[in-house]
C-alpha positions in Angstrom: -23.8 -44.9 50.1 -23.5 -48.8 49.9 -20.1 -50.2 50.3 -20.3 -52.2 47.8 -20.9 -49.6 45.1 -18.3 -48.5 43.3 -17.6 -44.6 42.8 -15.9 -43.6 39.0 -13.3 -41.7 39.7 -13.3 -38.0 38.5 -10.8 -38.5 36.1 -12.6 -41.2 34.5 -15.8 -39.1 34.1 -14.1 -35.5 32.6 -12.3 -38.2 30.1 -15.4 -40.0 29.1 -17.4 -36.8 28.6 -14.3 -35.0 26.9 -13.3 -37.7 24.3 -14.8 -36.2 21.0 -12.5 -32.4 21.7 -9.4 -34.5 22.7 -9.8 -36.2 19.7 -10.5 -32.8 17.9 -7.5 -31.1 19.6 -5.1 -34.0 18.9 -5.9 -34.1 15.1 -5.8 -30.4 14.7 -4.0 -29.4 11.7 -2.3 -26.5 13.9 -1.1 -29.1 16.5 -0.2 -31.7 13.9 1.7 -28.5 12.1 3.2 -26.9 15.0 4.3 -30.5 16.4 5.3 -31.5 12.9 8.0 -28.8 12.8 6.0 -27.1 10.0 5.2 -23.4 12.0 8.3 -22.8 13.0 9.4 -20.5 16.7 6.7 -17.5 15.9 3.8 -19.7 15.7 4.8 -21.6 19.1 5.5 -18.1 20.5 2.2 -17.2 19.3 0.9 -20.1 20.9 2.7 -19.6 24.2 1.8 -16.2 24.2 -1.7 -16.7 24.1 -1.4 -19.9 27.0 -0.1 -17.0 29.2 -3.6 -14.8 28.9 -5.0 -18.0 30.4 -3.0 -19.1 33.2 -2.7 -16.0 34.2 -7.2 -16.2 34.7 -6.7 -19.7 35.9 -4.1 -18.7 38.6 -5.6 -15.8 39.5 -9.0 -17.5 39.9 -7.0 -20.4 42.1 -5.6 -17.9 44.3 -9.5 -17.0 45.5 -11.0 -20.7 45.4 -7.6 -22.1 47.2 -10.2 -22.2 50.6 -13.4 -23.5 48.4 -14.7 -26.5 49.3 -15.3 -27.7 46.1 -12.0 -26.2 44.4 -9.6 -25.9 47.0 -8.9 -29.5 46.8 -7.4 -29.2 43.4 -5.6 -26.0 43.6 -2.3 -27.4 43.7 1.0 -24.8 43.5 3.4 -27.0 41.5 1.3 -27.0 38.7 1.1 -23.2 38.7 2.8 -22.4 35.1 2.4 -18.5 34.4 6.1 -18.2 36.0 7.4 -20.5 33.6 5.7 -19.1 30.6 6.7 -15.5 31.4 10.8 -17.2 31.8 9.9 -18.7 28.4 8.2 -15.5 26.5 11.3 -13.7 28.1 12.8 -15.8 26.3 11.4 -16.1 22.8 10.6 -12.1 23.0 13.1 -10.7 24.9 13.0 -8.8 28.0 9.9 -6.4 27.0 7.4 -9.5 26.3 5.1 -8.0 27.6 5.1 -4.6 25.4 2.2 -5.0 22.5 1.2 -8.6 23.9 -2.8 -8.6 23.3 -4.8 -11.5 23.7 -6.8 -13.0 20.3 -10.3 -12.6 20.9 -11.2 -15.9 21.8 -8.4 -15.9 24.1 -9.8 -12.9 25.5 -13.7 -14.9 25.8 -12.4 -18.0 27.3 -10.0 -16.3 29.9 -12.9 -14.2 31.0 -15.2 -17.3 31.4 -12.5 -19.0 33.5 -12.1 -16.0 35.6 -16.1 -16.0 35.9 -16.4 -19.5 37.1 -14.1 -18.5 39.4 -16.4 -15.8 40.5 -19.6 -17.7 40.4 -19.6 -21.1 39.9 -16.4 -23.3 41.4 -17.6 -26.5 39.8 -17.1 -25.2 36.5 -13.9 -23.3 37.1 -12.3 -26.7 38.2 -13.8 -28.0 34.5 -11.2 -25.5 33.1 -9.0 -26.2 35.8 -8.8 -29.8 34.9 -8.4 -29.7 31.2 -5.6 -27.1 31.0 -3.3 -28.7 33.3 -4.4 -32.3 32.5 -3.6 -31.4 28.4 -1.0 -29.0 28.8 1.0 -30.8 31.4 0.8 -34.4 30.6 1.3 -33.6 26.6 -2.1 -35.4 26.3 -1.5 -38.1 23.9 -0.7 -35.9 20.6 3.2 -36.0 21.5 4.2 -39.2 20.0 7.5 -41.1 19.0 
């Protein structure tokens, strides 16, 4: 590679090629609604509920590409959040959360495509990887004063 070339960094690339969903997700009227106040504590449970189903397939798929050469680097245990969610459905459910908890079925489709990057294709579970924790951890840029 020649020194003098400059490399753009991975962050920079994922948010250049992402920009038309962020803007999607951030102008969502259930985002704008549930942000807004307007949805109320079952609809965020809902919502939580449903994060769970896919950190749980993003965790579990970190736990067998923590080695990879291309993953491993970004499997990082602080930002591991199924423990949290499960204290927080605890919470908003009660003790049995788990009892009757089901997945919607595009929950169900885009957990099993994380877990099959996982299995097959490490590149594109870090894709996943990257925008779940990058969106749900930072807040994005939908929470606003």
């Amino acid at each position: 590679m020649d020194a003098t070339a400059t490399v753009t960094p991975f962050s920079t690339l994922i948010r250049t090629a992402s920009h038309e969903q962020h803007t999607e997700a951030e102008t969502s009227t259930f985002m704008g609604d549930l942000l807004g106040g307007r949805l109320g504590v079952d609809a965020y449970t809902r919502y939580t509920e449903q994060l769970w189903f896919v950190y749980r397939a993003l965790e579990e798929g970190a736990e067998a590409l923590r080695n990879d050469p291309v993953a491993g680097p970004f499997i990082q245990p602080e930002l591991m959040r199924s423990t949290e969610l499960e204290r927080d459905l605890a919470h908003l459910r009660g003790e049995d959360w788990r009892e009757g908890l089901e997945p919607l079925p595009a929950t169900a489709a885009y957990a099993a495509r994380v877990t099959e990057c996982a299995r097959t294709w490490p590149a594109g579970y870090i894709a996943h990887h990257y925008t779940r924790y990058l969106g749900d951890l930072s807040g994005g840029q939908i929470i606003r004063d």
